[in-house]
C-alpha positions in Angstrom: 0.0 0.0 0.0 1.5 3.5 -1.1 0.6 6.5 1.1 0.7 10.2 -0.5 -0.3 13.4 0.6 0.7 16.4 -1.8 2.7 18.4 0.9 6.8 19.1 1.1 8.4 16.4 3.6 8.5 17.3 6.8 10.8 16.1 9.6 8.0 15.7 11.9 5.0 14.1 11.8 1.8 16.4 13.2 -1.1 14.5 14.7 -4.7 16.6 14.9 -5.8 17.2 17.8 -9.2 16.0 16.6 -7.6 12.5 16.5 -6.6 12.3 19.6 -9.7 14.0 21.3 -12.4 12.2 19.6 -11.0 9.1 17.3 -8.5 7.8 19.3 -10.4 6.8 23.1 -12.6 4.0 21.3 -10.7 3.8 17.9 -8.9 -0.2 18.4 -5.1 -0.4 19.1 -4.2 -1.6 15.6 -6.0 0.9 14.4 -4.5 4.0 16.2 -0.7 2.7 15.3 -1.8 1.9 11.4 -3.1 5.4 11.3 0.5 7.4 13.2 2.9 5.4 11.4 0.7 5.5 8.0 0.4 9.3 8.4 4.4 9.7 8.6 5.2 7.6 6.0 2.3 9.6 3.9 3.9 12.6 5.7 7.4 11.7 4.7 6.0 10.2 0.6 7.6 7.5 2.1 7.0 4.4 -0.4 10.0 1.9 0.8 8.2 0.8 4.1 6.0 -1.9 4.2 3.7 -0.9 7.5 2.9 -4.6 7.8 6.5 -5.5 8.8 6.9 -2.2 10.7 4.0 -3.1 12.3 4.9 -6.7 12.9 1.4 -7.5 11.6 -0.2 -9.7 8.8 -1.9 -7.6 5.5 -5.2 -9.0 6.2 -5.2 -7.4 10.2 -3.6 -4.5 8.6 -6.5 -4.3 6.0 -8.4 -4.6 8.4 -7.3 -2.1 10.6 -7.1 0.7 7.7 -11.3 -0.3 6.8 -11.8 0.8 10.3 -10.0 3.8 9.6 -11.8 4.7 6.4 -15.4 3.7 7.8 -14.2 6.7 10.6 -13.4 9.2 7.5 -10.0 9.2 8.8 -8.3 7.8 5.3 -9.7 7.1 1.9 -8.5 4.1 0.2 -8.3 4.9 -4.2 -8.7 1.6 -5.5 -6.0 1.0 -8.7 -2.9 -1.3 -9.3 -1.4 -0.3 -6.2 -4.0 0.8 -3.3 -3.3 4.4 -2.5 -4.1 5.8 1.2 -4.8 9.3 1.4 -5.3 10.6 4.9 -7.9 13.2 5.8 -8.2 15.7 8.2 -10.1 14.7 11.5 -13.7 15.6 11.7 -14.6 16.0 8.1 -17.0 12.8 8.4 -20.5 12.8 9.4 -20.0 8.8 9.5 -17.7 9.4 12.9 -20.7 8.8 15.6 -22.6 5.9 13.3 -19.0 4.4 12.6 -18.0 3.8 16.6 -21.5 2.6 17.0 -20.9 -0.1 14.1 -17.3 -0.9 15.1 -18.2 -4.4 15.8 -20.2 -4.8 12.7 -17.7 -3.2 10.5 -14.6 -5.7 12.2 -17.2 -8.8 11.2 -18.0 -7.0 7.7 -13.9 -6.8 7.3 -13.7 -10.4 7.9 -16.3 -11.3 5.1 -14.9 -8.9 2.6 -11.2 -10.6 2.9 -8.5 -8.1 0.9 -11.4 -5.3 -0.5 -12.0 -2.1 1.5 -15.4 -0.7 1.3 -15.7 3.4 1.4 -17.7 5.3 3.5 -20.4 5.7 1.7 -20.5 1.6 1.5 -20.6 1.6 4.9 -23.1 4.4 5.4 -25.8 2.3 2.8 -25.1 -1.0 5.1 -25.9 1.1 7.8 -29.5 2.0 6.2 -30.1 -1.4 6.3 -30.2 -1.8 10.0 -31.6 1.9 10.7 -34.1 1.8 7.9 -35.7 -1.9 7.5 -34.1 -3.0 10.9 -31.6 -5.8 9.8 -30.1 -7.3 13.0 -26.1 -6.7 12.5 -25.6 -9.9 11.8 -28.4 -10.0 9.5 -26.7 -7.7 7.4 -23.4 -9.4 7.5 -25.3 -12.3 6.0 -26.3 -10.6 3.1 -22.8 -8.9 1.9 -21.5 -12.4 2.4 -24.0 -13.8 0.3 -23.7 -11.2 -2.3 -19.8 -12.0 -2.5 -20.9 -15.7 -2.9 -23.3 -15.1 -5.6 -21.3 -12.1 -7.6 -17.4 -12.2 -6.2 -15.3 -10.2 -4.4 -16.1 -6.9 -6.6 -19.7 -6.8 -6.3 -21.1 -3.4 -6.3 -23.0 -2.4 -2.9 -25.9 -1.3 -5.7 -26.7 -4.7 -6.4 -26.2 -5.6 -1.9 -28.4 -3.0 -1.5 -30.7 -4.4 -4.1 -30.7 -7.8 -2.1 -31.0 -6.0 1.3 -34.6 -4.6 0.3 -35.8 -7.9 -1.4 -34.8 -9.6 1.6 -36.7 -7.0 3.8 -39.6 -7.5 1.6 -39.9 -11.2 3.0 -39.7 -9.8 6.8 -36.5 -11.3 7.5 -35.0 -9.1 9.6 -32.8 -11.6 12.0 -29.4 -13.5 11.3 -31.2 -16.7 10.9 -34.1 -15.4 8.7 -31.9 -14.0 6.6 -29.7 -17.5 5.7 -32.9 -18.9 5.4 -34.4 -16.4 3.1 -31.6 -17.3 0.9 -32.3 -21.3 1.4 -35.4 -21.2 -0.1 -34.2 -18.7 -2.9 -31.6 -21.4 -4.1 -34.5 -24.3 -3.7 -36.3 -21.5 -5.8 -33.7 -21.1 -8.2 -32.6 -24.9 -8.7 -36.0 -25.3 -8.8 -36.5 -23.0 -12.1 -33.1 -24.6 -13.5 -34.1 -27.9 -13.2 -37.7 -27.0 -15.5 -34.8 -25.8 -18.2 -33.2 -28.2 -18.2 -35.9 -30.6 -18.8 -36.5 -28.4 -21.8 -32.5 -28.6 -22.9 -31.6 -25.5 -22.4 -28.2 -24.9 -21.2 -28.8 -21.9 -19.6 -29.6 -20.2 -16.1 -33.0 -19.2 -15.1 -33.7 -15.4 -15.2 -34.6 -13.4 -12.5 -38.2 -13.0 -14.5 -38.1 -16.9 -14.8 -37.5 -17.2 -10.8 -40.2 -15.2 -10.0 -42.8 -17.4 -11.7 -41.5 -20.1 -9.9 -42.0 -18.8 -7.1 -45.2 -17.4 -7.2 -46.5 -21.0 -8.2 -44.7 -22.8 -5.5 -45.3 -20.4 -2.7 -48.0 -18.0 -3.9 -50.5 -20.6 -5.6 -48.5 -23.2 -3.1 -48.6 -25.5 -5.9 -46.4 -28.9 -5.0 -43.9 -31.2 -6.5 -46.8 -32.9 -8.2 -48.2 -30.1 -9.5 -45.4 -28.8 -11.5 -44.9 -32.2 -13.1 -48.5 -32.3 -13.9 -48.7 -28.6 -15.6 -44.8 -29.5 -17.7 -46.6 -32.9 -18.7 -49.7 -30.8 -20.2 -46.8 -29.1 -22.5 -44.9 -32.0 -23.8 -46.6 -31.2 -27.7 -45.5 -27.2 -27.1 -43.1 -26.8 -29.8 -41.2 -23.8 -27.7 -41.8 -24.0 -24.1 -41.5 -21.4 -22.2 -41.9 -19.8 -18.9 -44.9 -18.1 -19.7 -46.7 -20.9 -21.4 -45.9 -22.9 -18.3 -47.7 -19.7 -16.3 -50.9 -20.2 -18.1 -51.1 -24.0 -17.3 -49.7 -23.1 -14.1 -53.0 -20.6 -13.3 -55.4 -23.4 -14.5 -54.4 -25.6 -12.1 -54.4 -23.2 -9.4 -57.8 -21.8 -10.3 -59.3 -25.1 -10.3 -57.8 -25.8 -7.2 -55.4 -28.7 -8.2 -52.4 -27.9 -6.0 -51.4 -31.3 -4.2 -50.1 -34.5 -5.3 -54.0 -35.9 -4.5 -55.6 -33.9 -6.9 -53.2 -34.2 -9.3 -53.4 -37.7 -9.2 -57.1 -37.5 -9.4 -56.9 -35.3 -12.8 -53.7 -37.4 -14.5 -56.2 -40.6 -13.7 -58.5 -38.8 -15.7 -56.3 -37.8 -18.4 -55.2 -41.4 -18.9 -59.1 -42.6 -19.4 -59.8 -39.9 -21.7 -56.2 -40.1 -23.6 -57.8 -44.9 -23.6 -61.3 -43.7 -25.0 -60.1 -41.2 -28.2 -57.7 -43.9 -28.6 -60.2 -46.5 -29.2 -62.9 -44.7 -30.6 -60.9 -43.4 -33.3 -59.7 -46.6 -34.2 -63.6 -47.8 -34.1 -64.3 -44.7 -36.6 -61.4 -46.2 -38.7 -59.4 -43.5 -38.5 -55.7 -44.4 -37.7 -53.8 -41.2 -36.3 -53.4 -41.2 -32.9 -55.5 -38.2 -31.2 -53.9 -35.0 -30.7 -54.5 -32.3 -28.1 -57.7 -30.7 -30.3 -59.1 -34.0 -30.3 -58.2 -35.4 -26.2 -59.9 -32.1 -25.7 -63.2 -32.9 -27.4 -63.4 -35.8 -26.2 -63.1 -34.6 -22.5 -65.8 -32.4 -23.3 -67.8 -35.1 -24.5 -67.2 -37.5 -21.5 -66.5 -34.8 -18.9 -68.3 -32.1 -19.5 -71.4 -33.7 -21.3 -71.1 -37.1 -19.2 -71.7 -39.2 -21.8 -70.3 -42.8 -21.5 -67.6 -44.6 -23.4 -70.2 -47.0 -24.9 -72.2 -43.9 -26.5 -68.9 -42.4 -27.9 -68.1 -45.9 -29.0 -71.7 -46.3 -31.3 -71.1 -42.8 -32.5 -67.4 -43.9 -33.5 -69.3 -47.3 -34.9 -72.0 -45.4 -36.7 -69.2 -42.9 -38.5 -66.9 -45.3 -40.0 -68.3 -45.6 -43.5 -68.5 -41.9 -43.3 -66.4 -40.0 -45.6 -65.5 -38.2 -43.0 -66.0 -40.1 -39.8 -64.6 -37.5 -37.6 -67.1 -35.1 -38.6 -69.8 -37.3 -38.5 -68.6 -38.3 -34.6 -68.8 -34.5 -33.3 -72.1 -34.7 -35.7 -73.8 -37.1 -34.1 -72.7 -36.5 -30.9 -73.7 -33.1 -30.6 -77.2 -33.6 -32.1 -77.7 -36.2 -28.8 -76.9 -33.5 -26.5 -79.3 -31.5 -27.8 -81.9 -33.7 -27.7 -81.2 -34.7 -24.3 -80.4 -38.4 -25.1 -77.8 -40.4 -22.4 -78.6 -43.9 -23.4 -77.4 -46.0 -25.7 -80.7 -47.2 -27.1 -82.1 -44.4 -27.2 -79.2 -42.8 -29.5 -79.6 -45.9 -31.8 -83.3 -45.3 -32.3 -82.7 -41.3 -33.0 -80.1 -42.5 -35.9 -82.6 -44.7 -37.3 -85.4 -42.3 -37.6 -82.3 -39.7 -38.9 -81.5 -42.2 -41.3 -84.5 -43.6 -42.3 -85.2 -40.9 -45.4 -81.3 -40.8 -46.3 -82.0 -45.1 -46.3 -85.2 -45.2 -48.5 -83.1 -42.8 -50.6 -80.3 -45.2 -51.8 -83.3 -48.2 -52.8 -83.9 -45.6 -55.6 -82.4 -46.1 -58.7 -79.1 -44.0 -58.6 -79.5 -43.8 -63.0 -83.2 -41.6 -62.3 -80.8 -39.0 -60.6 -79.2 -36.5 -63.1 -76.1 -35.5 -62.4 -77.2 -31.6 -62.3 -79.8 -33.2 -59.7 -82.5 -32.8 -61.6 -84.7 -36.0 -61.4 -86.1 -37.8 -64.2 -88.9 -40.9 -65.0 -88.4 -43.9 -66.7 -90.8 -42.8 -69.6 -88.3 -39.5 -69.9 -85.1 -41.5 -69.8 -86.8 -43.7 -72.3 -87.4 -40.3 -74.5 -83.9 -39.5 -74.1 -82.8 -42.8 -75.5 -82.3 -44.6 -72.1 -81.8 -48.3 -72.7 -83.8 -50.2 -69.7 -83.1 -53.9 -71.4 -86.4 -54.6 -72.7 -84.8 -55.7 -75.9 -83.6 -58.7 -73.8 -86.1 -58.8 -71.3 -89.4 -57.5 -72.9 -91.4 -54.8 -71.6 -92.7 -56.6 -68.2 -91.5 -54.2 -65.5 -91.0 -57.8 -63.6 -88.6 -58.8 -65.8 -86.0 -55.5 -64.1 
């Protein structure tokens, strides 16, 4: 460490008397001999000396010792290649009173923080977190040691500060609410990761991404379950995302699914409606396998309109020859909803009196049918030059 002070070198060393009046009675021992022989080496532009050795001392107590000093206003520390100490003048710090107050806090703090000094105004926003939300000291040691944990050695006391009012935001104002405020934020944050991963993305969760996790696990106090159940609704989502996930999320919440019980109940239910479109699109003859559109429909059919598998079977049966069995399913389907009908006899008899006309229809000879849908006797055929075989036959109509 290199001291400097812009001033000719003098051959004696003058001590304030502010020092020694109000800074040196509670100011540590350490302290008081880093900041004489500091200021006569600064004094003297001294830059041979290592105070350490002069001291008989190790750097970290001596580091130490100098953050006390700079928490009293007493020397500012200029951060560079080589630390530079410039002493001030006695008095010039409104931190003085808050700093003796906080000497204990700011020896632990010095501990945490290893080689870095912080400045006074550091100090002075740490101190806002015990006078303003009410940290307890150790409370906020907890937090600039978890910051240093999470961002290194040179995180800004913006981003401590940052954490110091979201951790107030939780009410934990104690040592041990703090550490485990910060437990439940990694469970929250592994929590997030582990959901991207699942997804194959190779990246961390953002703070955004975070936050919806824990609003559904400790807001909507959705469980373990419930999270599988809401990422197993998305397995067809081309992109996943966070937000999707939200949406599915909400559902469940709203319906009130948030334990493994529930879930249970509504994957059982899943499964049996996943077995009936199976099957009753294989009865229709239709070979794809049902996609989300289609489980859907059927839910509404078997859920919503409680109809039973063996009436979404006949309507499946019914459709096959249909050009478009599908269509016919939802067709006929719907049309015994509206008229009320729950049984399977009773949906065979509607179809047949449906049917009946469409039935007669086909006895008819497909040839008296124009293909402009105009329809036409046998005498006009015959008129048009028709041929009905009676050159073969004769002209007995039983005979045709």
């Amino acid at each position: 460490m290199i001291f400097k002070r812009k001033k000719d070198k003098p051959e004696e060393t003058k001590v304030d008397n502010e020092f020694i009046r109000s800074f040196m009675p509670h100011t540590p021992e350490l302290a008081v001999k880093a900041y004489l022989f500091g200021l006569m080496l600064a004094e003297t532009d001294d830059t041979e000396t290592d105070l350490a050795d002069a001291l008989g001392v190790s750097e970290n107590d001596l580091r130490a010792a100098f953050f006390y000093l700079e928490s009293e206003g007493l020397v500012e520390t200029v951060p560079g290649e080589e630390e530079i100490a410039v002493f001030k003048k006695p008095g010039a710090s409104a931190l003085k009173n808050a700093n003796a107050k906080y000497s204990e806090l700011i020896k632990e703090i010095q501990t945490v923080l290893g080689t870095r000094v912080m400045s006074g105004s550091e100090l002075a926003k740490i101190y806002d977190w015990i006078e303003v939300f009410g940290f307890e000291n150790g409370a906020a040691v907890e937090i600039v040691k978890h910051c240093l944990d999470k961002k290194g050695p040179k995180t800004q006391i913006s981003y401590m500060d940052k954490v110091a009012r979201s951790i107030a935001g939780k009410g934990a104002f104690s040592r041990a609410a703090v550490i485990d405020a910060f437990k439940a934020e990694e469970l929250t944050e592994s929590g997030a990761a582990a959901i991207l991963k699942r997804w194959h993305l190779r990246r961390p969760p953002t703070e955004d991404e975070i936050g919806l996790y824990e609003k559904w696990t400790k807001g909507w106090k959705l469980d373990a379950d419930a999270i599988e159940y809401a990422l197993s609704k998305m397995t067809s989502a081309e992109k996943p995302s966070f937000a999707y996930l939200d949406r599915v999320a909400g559902e469940l919440y709203k319906n009130g699914s948030i334990d493994g019980d529930r879930v249970r109940e509504m994957q059982r239910q899943d499964d049996m409606i996943n077995d009936l479109a199976r099957l009753a699109l294989k009865r229709a003859g239709i070979k794809t396998a049902p996609d989300h559109e289609k489980r859907e429909q059927f839910r509404e059919w078997s859920v919503a309109w409680c109809m039973s598998a063996e009436l979404i079977f006949l309507a499946a049966d019914l459709s096959k020859s249909n050009a478009r069995p599908y269509a016919e399913m939802k067709s006929l389907l719907s049309g015994w909803h509206d008229e009320g009908i729950s049984s399977v006899n009773a949906a065979r008899e509607s179809y047949e009196k449906r049917d009946l006309p469409e039935r007669r229809s086909k006895k008819n000879n497909r040839a008296l049918n124009y293909i402009h849908g105009e329809t036409y006797t046998k005498e006009k055929l015959k008129e048009l030059g028709v041929s009905f075989g009676e050159e073969l036959y004769g002209d007995d109509e039983n005979n045709w």
